[in-house]
N, CA, C and O atoms as a GROMACS GRO file, in nm:
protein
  548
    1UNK      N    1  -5.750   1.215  -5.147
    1UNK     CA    2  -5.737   1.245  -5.288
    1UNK      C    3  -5.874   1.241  -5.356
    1UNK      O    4  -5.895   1.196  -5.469
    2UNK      N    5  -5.971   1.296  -5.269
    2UNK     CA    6  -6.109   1.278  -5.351
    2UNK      C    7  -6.132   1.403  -5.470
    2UNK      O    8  -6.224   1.406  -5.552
    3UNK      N    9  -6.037   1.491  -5.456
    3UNK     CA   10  -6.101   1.593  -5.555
    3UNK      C   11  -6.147   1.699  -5.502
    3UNK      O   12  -6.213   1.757  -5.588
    4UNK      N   13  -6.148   1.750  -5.413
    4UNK     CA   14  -6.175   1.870  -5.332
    4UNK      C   15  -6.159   1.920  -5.228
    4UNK      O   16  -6.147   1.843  -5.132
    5UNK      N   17  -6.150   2.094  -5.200
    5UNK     CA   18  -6.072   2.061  -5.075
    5UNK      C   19  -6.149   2.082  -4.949
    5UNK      O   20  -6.079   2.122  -4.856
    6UNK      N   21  -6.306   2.060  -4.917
    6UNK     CA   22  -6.404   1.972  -4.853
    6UNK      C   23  -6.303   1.856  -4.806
    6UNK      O   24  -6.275   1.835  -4.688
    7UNK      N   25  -6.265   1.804  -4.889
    7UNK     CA   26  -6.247   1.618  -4.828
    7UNK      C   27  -6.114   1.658  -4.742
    7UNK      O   28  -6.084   1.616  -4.631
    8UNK      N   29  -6.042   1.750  -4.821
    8UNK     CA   30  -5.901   1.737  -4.726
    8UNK      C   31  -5.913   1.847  -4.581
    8UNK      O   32  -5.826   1.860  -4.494
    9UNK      N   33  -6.024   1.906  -4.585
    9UNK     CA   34  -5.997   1.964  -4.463
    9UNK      C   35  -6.063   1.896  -4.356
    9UNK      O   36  -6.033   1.900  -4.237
   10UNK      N   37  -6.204   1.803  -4.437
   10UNK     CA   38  -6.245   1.745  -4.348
   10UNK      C   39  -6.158   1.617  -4.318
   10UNK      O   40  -6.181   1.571  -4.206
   11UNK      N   41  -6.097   1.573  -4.366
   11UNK     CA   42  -6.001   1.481  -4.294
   11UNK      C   43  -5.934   1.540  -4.230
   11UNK      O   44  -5.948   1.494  -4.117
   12UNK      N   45  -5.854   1.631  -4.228
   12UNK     CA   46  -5.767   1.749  -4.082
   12UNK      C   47  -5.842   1.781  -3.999
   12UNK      O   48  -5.790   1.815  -3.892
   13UNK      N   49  -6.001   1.784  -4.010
   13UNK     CA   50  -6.054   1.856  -3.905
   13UNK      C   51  -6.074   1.723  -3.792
   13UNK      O   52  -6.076   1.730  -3.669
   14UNK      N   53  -6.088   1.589  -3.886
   14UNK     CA   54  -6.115   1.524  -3.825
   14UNK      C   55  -6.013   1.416  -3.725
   14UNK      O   56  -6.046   1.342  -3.633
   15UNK      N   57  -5.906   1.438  -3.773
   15UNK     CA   58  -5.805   1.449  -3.670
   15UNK      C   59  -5.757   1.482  -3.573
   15UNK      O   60  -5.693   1.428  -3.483
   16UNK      N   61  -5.820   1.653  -3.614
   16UNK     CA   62  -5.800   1.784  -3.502
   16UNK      C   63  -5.884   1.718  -3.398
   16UNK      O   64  -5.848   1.746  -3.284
   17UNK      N   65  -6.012   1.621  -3.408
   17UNK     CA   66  -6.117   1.595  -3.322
   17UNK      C   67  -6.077   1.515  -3.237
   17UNK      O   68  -6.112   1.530  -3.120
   18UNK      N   69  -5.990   1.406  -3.276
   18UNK     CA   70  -5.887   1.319  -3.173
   18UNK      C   71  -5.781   1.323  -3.170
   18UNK      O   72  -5.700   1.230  -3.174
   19UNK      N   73  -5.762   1.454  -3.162
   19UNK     CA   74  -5.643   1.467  -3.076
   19UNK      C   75  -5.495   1.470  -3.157
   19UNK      O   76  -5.393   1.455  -3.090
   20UNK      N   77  -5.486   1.490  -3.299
   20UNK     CA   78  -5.424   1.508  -3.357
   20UNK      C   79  -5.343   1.675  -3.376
   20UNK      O   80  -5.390   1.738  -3.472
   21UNK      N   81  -5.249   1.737  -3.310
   21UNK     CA   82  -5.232   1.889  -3.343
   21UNK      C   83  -5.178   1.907  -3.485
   21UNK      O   84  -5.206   2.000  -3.560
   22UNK      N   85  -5.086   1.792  -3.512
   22UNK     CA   86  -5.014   1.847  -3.655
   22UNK      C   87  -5.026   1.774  -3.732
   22UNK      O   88  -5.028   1.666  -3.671
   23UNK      N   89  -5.042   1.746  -3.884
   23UNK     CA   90  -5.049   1.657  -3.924
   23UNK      C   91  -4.999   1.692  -4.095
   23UNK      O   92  -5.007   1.792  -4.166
   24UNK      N   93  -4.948   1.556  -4.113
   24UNK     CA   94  -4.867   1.564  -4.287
   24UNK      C   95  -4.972   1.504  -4.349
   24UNK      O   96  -4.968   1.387  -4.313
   25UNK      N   97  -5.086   1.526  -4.439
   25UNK     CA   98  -5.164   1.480  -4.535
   25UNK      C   99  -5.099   1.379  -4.641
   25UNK      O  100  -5.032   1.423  -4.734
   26UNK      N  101  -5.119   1.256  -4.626
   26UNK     CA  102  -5.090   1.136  -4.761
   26UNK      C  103  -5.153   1.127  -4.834
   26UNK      O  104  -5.276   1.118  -4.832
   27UNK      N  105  -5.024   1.126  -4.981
   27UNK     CA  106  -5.169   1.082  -5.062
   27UNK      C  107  -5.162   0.908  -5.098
   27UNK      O  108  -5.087   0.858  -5.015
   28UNK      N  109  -5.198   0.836  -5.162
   28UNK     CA  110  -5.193   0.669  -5.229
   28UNK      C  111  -5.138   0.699  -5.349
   28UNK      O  112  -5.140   0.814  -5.393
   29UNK      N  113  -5.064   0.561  -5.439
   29UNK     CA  114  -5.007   0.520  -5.555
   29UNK      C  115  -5.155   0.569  -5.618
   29UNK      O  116  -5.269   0.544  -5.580
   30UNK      N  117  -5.101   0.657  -5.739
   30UNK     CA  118  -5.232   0.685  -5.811
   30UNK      C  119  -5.173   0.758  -5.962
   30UNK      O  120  -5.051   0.774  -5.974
   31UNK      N  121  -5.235   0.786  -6.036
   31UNK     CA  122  -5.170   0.784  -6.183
   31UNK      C  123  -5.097   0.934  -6.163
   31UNK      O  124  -5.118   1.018  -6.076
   32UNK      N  125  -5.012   0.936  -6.267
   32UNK     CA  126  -4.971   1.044  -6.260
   32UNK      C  127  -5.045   1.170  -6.272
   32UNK      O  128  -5.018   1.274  -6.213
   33UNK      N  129  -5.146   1.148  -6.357
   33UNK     CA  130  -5.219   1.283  -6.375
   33UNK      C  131  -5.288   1.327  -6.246
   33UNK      O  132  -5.303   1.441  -6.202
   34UNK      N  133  -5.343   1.160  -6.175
   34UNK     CA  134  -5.445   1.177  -6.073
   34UNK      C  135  -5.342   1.260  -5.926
   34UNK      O  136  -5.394   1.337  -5.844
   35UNK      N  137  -5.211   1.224  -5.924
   35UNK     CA  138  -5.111   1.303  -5.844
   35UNK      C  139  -5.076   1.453  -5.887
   35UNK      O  140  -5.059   1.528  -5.791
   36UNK      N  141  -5.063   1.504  -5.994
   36UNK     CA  142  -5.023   1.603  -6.022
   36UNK      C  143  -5.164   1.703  -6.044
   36UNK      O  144  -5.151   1.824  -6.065
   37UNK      N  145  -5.303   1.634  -6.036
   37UNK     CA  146  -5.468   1.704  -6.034
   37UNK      C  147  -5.454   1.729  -5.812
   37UNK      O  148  -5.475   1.832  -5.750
   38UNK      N  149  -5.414   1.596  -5.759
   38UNK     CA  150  -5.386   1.656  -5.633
   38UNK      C  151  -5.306   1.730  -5.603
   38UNK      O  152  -5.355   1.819  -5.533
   39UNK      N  153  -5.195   1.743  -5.620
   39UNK     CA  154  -5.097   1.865  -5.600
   39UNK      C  155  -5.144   1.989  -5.608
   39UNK      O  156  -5.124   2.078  -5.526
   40UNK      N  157  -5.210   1.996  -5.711
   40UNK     CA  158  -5.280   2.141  -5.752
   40UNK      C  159  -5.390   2.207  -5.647
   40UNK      O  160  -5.417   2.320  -5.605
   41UNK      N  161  -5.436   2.076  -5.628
   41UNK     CA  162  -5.549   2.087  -5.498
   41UNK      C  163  -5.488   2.133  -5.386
   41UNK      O  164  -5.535   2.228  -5.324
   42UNK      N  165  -5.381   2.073  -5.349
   42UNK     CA  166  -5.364   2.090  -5.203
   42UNK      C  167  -5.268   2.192  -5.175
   42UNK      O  168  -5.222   2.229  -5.067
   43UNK      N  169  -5.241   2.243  -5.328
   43UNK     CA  170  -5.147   2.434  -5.338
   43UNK      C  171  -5.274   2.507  -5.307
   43UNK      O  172  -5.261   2.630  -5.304
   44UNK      N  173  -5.383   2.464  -5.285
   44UNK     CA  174  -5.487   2.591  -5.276
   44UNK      C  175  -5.548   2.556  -5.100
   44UNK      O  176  -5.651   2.605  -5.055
   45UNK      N  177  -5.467   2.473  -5.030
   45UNK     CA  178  -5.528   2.465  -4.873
   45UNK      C  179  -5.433   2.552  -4.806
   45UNK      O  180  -5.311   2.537  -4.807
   46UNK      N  181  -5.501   2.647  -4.746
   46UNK     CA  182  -5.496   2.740  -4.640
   46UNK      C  183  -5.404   2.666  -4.531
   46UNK      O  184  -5.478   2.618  -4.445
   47UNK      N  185  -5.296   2.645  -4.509
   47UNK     CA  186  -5.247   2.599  -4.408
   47UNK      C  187  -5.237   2.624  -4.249
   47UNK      O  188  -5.226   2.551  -4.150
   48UNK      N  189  -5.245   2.761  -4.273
   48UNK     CA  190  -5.274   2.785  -4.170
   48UNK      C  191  -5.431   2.862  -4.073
   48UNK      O  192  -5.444   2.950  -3.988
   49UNK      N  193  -5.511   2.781  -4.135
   49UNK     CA  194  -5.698   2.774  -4.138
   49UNK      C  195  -5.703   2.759  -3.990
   49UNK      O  196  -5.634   2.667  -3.948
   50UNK      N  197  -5.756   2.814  -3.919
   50UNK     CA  198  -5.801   2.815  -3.762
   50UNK      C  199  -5.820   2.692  -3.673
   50UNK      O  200  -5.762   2.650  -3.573
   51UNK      N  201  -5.937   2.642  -3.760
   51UNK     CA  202  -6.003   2.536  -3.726
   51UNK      C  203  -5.963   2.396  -3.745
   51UNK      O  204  -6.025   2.291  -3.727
   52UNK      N  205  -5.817   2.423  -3.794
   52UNK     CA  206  -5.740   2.285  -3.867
   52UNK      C  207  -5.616   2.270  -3.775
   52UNK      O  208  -5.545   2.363  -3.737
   53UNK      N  209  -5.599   2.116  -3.738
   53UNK     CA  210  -5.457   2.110  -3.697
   53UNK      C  211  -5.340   2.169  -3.771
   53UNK      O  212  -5.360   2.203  -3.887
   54UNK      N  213  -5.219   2.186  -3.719
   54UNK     CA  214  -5.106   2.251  -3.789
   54UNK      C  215  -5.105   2.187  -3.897
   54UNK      O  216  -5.143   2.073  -3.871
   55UNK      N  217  -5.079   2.199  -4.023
   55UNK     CA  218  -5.113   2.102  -4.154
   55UNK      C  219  -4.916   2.147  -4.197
   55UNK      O  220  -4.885   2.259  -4.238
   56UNK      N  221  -4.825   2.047  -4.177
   56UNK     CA  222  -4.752   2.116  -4.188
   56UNK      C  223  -4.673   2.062  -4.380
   56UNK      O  224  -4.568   2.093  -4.435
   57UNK      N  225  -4.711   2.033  -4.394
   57UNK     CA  226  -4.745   1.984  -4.552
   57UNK      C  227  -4.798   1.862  -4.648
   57UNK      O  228  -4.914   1.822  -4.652
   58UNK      N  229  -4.686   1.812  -4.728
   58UNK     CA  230  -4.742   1.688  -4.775
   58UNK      C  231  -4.662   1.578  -4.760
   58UNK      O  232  -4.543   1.606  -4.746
   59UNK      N  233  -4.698   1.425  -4.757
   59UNK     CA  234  -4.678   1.329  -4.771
   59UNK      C  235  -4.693   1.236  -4.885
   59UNK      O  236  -4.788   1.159  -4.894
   60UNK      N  237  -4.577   1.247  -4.992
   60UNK     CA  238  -4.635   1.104  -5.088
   60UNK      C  239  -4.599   1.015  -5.087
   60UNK      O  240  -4.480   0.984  -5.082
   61UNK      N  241  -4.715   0.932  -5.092
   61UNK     CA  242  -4.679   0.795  -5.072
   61UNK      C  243  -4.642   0.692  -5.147
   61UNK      O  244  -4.703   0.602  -5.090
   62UNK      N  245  -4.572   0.630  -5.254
   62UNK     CA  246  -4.501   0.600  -5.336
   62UNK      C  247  -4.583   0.723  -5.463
   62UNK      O  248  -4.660   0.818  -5.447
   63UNK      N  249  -4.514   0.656  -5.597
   63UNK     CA  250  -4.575   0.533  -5.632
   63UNK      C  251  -4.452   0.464  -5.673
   63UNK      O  252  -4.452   0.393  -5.773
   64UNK      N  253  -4.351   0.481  -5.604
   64UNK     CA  254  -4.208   0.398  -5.628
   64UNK      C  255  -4.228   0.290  -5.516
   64UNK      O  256  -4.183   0.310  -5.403
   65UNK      N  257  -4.299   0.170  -5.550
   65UNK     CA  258  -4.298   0.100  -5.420
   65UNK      C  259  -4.246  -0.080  -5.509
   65UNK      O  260  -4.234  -0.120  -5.624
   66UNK      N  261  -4.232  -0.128  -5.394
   66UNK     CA  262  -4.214  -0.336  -5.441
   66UNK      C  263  -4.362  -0.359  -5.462
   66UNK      O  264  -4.456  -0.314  -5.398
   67UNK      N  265  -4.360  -0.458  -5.591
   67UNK     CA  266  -4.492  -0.493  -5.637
   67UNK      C  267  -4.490  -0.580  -5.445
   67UNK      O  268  -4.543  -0.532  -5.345
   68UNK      N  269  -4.428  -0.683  -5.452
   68UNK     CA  270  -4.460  -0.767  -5.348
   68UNK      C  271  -4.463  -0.708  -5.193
   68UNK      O  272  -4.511  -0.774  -5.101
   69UNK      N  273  -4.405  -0.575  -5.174
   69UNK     CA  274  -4.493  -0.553  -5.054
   69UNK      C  275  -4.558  -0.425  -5.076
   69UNK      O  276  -4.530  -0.320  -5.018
   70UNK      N  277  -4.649  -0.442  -5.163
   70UNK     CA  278  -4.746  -0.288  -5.224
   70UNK      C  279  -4.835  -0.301  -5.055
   70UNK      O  280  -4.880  -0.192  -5.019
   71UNK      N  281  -4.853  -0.385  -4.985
   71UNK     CA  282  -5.002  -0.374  -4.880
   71UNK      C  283  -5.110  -0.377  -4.984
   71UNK      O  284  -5.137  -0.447  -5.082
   72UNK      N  285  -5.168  -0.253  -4.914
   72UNK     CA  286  -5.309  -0.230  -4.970
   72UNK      C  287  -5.338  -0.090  -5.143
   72UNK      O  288  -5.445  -0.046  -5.185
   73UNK      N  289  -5.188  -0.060  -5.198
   73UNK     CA  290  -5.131  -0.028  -5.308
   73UNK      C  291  -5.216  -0.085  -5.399
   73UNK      O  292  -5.224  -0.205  -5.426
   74UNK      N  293  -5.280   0.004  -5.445
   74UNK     CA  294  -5.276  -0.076  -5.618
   74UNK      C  295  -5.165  -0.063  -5.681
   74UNK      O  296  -5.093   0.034  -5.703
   75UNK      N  297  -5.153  -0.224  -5.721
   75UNK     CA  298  -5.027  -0.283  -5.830
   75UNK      C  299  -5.070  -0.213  -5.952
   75UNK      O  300  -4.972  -0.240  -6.020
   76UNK      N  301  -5.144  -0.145  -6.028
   76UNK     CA  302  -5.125  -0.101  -6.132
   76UNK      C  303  -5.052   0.005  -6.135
   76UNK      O  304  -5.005   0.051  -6.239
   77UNK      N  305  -5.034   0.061  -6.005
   77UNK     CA  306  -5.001   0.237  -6.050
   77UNK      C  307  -4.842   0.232  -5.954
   77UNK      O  308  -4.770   0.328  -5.925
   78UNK      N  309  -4.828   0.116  -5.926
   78UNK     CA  310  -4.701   0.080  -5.868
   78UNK      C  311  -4.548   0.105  -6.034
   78UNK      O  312  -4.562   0.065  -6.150
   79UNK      N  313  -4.442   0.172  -5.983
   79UNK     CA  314  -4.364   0.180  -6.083
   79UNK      C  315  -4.207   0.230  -6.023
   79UNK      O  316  -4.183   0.283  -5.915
   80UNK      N  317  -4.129   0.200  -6.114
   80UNK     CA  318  -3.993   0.285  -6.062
   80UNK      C  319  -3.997   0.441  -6.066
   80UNK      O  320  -4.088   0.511  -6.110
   81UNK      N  321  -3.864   0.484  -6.004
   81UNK     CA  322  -3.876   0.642  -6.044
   81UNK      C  323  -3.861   0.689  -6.160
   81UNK      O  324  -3.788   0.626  -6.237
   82UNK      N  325  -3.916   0.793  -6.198
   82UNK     CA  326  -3.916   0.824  -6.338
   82UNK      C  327  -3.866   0.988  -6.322
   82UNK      O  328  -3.954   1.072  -6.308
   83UNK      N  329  -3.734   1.026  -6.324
   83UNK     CA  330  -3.709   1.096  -6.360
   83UNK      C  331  -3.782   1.274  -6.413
   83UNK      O  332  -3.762   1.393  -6.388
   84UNK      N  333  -3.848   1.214  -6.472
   84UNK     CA  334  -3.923   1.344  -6.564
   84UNK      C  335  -4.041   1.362  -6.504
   84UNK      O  336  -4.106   1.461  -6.536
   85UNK      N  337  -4.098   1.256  -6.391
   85UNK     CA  338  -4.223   1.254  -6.371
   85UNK      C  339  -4.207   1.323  -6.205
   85UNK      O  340  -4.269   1.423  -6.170
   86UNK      N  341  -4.117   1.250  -6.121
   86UNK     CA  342  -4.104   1.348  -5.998
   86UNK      C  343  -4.037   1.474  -6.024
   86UNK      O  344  -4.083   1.566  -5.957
   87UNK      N  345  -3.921   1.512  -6.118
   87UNK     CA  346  -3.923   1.664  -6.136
   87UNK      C  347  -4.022   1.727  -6.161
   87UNK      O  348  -4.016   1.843  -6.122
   88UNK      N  349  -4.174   1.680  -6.242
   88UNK     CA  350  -4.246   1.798  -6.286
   88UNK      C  351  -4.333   1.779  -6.163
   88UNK      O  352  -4.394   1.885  -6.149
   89UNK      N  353  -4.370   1.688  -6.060
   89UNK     CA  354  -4.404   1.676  -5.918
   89UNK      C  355  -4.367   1.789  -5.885
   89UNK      O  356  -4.439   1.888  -5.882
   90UNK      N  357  -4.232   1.783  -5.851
   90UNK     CA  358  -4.156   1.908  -5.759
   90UNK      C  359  -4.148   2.003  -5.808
   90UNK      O  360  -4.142   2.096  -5.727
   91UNK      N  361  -4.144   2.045  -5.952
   91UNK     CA  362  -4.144   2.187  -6.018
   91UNK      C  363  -4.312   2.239  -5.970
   91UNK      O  364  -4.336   2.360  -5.970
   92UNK      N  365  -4.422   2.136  -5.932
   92UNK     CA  366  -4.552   2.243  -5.909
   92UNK      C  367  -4.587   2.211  -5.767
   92UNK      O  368  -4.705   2.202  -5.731
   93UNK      N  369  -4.472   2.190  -5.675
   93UNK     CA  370  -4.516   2.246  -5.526
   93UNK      C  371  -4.407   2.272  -5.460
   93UNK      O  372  -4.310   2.208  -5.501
   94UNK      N  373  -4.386   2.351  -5.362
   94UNK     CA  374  -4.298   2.345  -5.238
   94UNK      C  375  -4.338   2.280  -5.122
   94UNK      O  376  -4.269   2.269  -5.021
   95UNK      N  377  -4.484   2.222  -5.141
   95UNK     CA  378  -4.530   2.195  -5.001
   95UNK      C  379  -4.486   2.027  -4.970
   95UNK      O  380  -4.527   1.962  -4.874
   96UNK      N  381  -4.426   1.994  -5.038
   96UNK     CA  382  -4.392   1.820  -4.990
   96UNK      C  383  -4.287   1.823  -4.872
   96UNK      O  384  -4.194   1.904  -4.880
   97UNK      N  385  -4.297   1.733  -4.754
   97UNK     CA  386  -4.269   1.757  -4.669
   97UNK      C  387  -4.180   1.584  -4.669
   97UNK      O  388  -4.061   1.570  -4.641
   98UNK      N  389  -4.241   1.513  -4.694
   98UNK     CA  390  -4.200   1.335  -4.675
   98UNK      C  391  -4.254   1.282  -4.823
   98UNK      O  392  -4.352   1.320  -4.888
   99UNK      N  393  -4.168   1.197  -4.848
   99UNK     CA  394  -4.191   1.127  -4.975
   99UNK      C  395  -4.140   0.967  -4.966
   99UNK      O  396  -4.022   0.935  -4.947
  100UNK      N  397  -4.224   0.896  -4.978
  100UNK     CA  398  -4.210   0.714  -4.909
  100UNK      C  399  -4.207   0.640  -5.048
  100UNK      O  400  -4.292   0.653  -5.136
  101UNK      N  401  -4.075   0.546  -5.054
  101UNK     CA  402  -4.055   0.478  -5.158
  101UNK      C  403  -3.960   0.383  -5.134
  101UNK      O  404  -3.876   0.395  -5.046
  102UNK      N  405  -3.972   0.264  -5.228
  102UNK     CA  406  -3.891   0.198  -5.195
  102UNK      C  407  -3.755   0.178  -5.243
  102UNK      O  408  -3.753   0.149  -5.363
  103UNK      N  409  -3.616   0.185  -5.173
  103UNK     CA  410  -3.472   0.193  -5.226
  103UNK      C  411  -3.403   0.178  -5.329
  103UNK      O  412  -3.324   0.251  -5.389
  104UNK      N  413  -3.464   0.018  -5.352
  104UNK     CA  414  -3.414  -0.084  -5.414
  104UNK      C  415  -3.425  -0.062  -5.541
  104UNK      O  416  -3.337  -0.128  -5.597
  105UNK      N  417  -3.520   0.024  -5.655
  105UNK     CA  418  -3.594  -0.020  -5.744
  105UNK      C  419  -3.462   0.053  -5.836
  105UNK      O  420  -3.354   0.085  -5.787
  106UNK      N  421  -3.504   0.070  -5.996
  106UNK     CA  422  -3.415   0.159  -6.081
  106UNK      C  423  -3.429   0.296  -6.050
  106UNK      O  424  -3.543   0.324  -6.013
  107UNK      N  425  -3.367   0.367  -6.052
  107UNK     CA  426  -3.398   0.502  -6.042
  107UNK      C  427  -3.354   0.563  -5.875
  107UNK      O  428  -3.306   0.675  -5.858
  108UNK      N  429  -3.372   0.499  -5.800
  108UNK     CA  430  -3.426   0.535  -5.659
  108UNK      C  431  -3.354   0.600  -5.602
  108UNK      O  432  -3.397   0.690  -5.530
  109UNK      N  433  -3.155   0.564  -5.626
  109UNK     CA  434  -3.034   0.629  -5.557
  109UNK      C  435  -3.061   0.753  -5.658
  109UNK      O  436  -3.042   0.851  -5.586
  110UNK      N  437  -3.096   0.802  -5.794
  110UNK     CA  438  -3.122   0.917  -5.804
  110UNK      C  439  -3.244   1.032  -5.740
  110UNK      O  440  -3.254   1.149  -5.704
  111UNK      N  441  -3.308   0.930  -5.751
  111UNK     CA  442  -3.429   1.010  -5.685
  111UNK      C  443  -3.436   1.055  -5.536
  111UNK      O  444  -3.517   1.121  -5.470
  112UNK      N  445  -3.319   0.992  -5.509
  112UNK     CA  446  -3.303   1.011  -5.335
  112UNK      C  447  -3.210   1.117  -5.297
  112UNK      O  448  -3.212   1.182  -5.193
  113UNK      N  449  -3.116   1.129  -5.406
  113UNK     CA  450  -3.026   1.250  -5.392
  113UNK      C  451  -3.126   1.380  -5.472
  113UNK      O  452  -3.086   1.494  -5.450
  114UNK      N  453  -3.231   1.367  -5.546
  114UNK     CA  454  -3.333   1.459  -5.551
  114UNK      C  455  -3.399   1.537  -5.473
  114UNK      O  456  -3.416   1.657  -5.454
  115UNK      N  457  -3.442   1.405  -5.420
  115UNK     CA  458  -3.539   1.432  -5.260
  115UNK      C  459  -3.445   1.548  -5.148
  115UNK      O  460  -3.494   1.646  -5.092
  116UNK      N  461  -3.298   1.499  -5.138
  116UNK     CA  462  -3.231   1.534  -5.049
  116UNK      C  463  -3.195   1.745  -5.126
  116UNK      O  464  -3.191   1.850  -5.062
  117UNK      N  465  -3.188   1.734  -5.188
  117UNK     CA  466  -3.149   1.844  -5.274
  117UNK      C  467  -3.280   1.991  -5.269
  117UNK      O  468  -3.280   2.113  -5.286
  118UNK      N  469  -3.361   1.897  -5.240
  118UNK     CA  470  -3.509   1.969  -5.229
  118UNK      C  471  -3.541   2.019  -5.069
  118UNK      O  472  -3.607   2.120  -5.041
  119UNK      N  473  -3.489   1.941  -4.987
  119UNK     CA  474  -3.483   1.930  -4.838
  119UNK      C  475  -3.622   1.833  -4.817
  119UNK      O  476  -3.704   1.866  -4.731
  120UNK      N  477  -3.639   1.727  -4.891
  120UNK     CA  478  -3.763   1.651  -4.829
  120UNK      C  479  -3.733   1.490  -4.793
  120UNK      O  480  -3.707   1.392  -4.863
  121UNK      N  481  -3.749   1.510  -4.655
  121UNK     CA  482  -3.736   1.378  -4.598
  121UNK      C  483  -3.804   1.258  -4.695
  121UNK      O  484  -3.925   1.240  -4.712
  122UNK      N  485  -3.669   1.165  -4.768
  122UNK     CA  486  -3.726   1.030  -4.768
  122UNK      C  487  -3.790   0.936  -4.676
  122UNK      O  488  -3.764   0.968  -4.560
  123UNK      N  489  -3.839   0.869  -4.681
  123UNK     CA  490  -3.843   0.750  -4.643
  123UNK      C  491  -3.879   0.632  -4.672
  123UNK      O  492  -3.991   0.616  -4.720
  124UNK      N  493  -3.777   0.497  -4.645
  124UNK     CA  494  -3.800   0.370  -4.698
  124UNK      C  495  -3.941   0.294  -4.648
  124UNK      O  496  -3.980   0.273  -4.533
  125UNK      N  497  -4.005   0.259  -4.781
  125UNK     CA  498  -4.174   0.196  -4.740
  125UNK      C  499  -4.151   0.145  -4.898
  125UNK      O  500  -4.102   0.175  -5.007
  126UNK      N  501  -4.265  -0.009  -4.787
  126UNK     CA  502  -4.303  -0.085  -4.911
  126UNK      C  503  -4.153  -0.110  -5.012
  126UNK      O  504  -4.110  -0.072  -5.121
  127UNK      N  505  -4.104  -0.209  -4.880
  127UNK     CA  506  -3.962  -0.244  -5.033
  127UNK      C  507  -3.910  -0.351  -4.926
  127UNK      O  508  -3.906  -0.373  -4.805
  128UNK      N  509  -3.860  -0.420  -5.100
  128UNK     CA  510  -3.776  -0.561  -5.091
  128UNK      C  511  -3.615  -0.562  -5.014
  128UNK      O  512  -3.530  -0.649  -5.000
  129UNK      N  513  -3.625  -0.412  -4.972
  129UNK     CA  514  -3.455  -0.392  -4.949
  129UNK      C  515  -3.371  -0.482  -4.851
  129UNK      O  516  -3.415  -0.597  -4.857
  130UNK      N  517  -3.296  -0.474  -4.788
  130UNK     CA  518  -3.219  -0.571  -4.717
  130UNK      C  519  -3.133  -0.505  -4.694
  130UNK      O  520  -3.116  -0.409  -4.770
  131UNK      N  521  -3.027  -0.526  -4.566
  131UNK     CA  522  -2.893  -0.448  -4.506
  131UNK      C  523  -2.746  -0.460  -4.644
  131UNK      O  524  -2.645  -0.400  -4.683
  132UNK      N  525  -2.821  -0.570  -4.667
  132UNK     CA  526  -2.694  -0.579  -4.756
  132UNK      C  527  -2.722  -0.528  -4.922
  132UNK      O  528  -2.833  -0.546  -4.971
  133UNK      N  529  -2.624  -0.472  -4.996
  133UNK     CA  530  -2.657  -0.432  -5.122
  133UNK      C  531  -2.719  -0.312  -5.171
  133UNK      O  532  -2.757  -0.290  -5.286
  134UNK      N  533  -2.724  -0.229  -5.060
  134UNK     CA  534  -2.806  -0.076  -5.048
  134UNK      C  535  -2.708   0.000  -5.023
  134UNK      O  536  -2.649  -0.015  -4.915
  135UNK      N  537  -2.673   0.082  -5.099
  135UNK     CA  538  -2.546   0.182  -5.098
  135UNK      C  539  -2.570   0.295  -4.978
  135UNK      O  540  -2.686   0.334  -4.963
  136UNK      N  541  -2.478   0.343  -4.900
  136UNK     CA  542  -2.514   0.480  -4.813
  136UNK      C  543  -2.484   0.563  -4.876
  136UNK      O  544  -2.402   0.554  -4.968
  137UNK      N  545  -2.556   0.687  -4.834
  137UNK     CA  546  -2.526   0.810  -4.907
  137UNK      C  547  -2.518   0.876  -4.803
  137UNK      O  548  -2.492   0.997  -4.808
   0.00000   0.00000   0.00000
């Protein structure tokens, strides 16, 4: 998420170098604007560029995560789902491929039948969840 797309190819290329063929680009918990300034960025990478492993889209990585197991997350930009804020996410790409958040929080059983509606693999990261008290869908 440095701001150009220099940084993101050279991180694919540099994958491609060990041995990586395909790869889903992540981004980190980061403000909304600073997510929706990357999105824009990474609608303009060539996916299918020669010299790049298969780039087969995107990965975000919360920012729906548990303050207490953020890892290496900044807690500031840590939050529930917000409704208005992952629709206008998804209204400016098709390229999201995986989207990592955690279950438990407000919002999340909507945002998960979102995710599913879109065809983009959830997955549970960074959360307080437990077997018990988590609804199936």
């Amino acid at each position: 998420m440095d701001g150009d797309l220099d940084s993101i190819y050279g991180a694919c290329r540099s994958h491609l170098c060990h041995g990586t063929t395909s790869i889903v680009p992540t981004t980190i918990t980061s403000t909304k604007a600073s997510l929706l300034e990357f999105i824009q960025l990474f609608n303009q990478v060539d996916l299918t560029r020669p010299d790049m492993p298969n780039i087969l889209g995107l990965h975000l990585e919360g920012p729906y995560f548990a303050y207490e197991q953020r890892g290496t997350q900044d807690p500031q930009y840590l939050r529930d789902p917000d409704e208005r804020e992952y629709k206008e996410v998804l209204s400016k790409t098709d390229r999201i491929r995986r989207w990592s958040f955690a279950v438990e929080l407000d919002g999340a059983e909507r945002f998960l039948r979102t995710l599913q509606d879109h065809g983009i693999v959830s997955s549970l990261a960074h959360s307080n969840a437990t077997r018990t008290g988590i609804p199936c869908l």
